[in-house]
N, C-alpha and C positions, 0 to 999 in steps of 0.2 A: 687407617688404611691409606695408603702411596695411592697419589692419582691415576697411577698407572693401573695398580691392583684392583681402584676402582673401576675402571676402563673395563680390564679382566671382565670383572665379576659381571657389570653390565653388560655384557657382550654374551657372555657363558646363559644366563638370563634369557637374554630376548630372545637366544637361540632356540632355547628349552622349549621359552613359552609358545615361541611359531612350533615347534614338532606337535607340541600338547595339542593346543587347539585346535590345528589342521588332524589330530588325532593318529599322528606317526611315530613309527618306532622309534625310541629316544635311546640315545648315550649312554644319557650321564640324568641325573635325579636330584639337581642342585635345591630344588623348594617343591613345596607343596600347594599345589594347586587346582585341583577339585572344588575348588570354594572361589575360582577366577570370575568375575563380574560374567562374565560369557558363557559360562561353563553353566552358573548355575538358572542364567535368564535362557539359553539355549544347548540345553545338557548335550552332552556327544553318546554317543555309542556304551551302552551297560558294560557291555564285555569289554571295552577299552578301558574304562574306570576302572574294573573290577583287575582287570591285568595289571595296570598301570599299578594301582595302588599295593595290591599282595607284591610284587614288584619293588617296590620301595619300600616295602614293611623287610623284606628281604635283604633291600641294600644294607638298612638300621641295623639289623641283628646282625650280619656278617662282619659290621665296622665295629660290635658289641655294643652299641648303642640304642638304650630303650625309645622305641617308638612311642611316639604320643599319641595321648587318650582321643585325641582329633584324630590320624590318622585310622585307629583300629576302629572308631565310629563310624568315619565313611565307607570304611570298608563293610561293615555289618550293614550300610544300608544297600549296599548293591549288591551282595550275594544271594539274596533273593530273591531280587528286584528281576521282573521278566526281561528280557531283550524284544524292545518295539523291532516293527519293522521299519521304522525309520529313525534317523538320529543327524546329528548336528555336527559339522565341520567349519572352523571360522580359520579367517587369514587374513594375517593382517598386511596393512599395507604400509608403504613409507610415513605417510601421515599421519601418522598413529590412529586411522578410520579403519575399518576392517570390512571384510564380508563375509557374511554368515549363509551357510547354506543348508538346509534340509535332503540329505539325501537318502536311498534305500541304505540298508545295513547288510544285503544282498548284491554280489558283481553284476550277477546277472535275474532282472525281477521284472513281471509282464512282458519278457518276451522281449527284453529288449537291456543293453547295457546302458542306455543312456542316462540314467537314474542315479550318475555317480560320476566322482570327479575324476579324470586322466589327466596324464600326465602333461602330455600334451598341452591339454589344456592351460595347467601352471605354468607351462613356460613359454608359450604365446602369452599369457598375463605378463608376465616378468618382462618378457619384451617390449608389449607396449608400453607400460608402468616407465621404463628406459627410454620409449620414444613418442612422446602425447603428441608431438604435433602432428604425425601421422592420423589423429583421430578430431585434433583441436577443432571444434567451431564446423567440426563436418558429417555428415550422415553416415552410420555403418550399418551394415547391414550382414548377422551372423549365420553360416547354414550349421546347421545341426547342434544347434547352443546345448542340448545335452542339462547338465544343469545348471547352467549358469553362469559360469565360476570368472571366464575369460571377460565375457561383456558385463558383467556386473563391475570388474577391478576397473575397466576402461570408463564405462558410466562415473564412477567415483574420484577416478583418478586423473583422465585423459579429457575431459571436458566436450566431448561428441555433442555437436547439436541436437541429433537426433541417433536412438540405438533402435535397429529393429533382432531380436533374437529370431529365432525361426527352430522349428524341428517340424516332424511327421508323427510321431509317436503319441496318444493322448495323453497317455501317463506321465510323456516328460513335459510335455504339454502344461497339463494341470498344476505340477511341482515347479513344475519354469516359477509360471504367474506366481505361486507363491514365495517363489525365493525371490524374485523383483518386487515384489511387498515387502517383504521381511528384510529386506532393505530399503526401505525409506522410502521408494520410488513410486512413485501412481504409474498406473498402464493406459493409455491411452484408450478413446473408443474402438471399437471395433478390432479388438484382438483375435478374435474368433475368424475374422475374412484370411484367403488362403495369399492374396495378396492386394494391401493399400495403401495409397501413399499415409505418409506416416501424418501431413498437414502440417500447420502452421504452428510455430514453438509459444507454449503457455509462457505468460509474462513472468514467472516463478525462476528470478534467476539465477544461471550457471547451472541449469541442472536438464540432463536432456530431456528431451520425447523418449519415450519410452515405448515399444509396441513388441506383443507378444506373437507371433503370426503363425500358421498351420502353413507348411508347406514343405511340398512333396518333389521331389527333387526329377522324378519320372516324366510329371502330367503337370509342372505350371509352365505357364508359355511366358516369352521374352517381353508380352506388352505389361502381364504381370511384375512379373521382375522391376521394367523398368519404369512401372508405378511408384517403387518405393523411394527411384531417384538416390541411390546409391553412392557415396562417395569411394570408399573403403568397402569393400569384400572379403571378410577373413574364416577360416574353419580352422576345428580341431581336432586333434584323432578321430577323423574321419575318415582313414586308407587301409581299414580292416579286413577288406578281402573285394575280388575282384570285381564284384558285381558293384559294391560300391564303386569303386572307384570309376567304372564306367559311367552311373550316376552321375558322381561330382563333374569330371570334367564334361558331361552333355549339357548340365546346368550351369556351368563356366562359361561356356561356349555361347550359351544363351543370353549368360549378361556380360558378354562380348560385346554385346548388339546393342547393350544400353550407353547411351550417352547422355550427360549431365554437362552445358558449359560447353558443349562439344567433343566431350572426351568420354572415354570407358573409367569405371573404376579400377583403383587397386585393386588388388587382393593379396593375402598371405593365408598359405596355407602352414599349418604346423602339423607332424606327425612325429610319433616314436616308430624308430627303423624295428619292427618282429618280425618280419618276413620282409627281403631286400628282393624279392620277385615284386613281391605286391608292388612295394612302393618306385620298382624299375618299371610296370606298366605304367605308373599313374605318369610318368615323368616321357614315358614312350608315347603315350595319348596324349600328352600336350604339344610333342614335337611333331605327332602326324597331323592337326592341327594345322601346324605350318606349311609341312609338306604337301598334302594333298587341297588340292584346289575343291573349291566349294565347300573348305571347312574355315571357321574364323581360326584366326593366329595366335596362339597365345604361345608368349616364350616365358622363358620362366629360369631364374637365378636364385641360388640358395643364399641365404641371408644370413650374413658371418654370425656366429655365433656370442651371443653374449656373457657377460663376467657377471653382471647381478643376480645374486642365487637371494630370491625373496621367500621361495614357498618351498615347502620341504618337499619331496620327491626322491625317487629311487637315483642316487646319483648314479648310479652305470649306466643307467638306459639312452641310448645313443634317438638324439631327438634332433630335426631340422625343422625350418623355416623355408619356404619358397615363396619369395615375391616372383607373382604373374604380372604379363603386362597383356593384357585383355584386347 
């Protein structure tokens, strides 16, 4: 094979293997992979195996080509294998390190979506992964980590002195901490408090503080917030309807107030445009803000869009970035 051809096939490959493991609709079915070191230490979704594979048993026979005694195996072990209510989504990173996540198998479970990855989410990842010094050597601080997926890639990839995730939900709560386990990472004491500072960095280097924190975007006040001493403020698909978004920006506005070094933190927000009312209040609340007196300033510019496509996602979905300045 032409160096080029093998270029090809590498490329055709790692494509595959990011849609597999993130367990997204695929192409094309260039190998067999149900047996991938990941797949079989943190199995993905029954019904995704069991599609995926009759799927490729399909492709086989159509090209008249007899499928193998491996693939109709695996296949017989998942067609009657129950569907958990939870299952497994990995993605990899440029490093060739990954992140593996535990999510419901359900959009929407305990009352809550947060229990699963958005889109949003992948591509705030993809952006920081593009810009680490945004994070290098400096404290972030996540509102509605959701599962994980954004500040685990940044933890791994972006070198954060310290990450704090946050949500309000127990259940995402409980599944957080364990996906910052099942990544490598120790949690810090006192993850349970609604806000603390996150402390002094363990001697264990290049790897951040880690803290899991309860917090409620209505009811924590500004001395909380700026406990954690925040460098970086980022969320994601969090502009779902209007009552959040009154939320976010009254908790924005809050760590307005915080200053580190003498200055506010960053922040970026990321959202997929489904409804452009939604996301034209959330951008009308940042600029009243400004306008009316007695409220802090926050302005805010959309952040050009980037060319690194690392994680597989719905390519149509019209997604943005807004860098605030606090």
């Amino acid at each position: 094979m032409a160096p080029e051809e093998r270029a090809d096939a590498a490329r055709l490959l790692r494509g595959f293997e990011r849609r597999f493991l993130a367990a997204r609709a695929l192409r094309s079915f260039p190998w067999q992979t149900v047996k991938h070191p990941l797949c079989v230490k943190h199995p993905p979704s029954v019904k995704y195996v069991r599609s995926f594979l009759s799927e490729l048993i399909r492709k086989h026979e159509a090209a008249h080509t007899e499928p193998s005694d491996e693939l109709y195996q695996a296949l017989a072990e998942v067609l009657t294998a129950e569907e958990p209510t939870h299952c497994h989504r990995s993605y990899l990173l440029p490093s060739g390190d990954s992140v593996t996540l535990c999510e419901s198998t359900a959009i929407v479970s305990h009352g809550t979506t947060g229990l699963v990855t958005w889109n949003a989410a992948l591509y705030l990842a993809e952006w920081a992964v593009e810009n680490p010094a945004v994070f290098a050597h400096r404290t972030a601080l996540e509102l509605g980590s959701g599962a994980g997926l954004t500040g685990l890639a940044i933890c791994k990839a972006c070198r954060p002195s310290a990450y704090v995730f946050s949500d309000c939900h127990s259940r995402v709560l409980e599944q957080l901490r364990g996906n910052v386990l099942l990544n490598g990472f120790s949690l810090a004491p006192g993850t349970d408090a609604r806000a603390q500072h996150p402390g002094p960095r363990t001697p264990e280097a290049e790897r951040p503080r880690v803290t899991v924190a309860r917090l409620d975007w209505d009811t924590v006040t500004a001395p909380q917030l700026a406990a954690f001493q925040p460098d970086v403020v980022l969320a994601a698909d969090v502009l779902y309807c209007p009552e959040t978004v009154l939320s976010l920006v009254g908790v924005l506005r809050k760590l307005s107030a915080c200053r580190k070094d003498q200055r506010a933190p960053d922040a970026y927000v990321a959202f997929t445009i489904r409804n452009p009312e939604t996301c034209q209040l959330f951008t009308t609340e940042l600029d009243a803000s400004v306008l009316f007196p007695g409220r802090a300033g926050i302005l805010w510019e959309e952040v050009p869009r980037h060319d690194q496509k690392l994680f597989p996602y719905q390519e149509h979905s019209e997604m943005a970035i807004l860098k605030l300045t606090l």
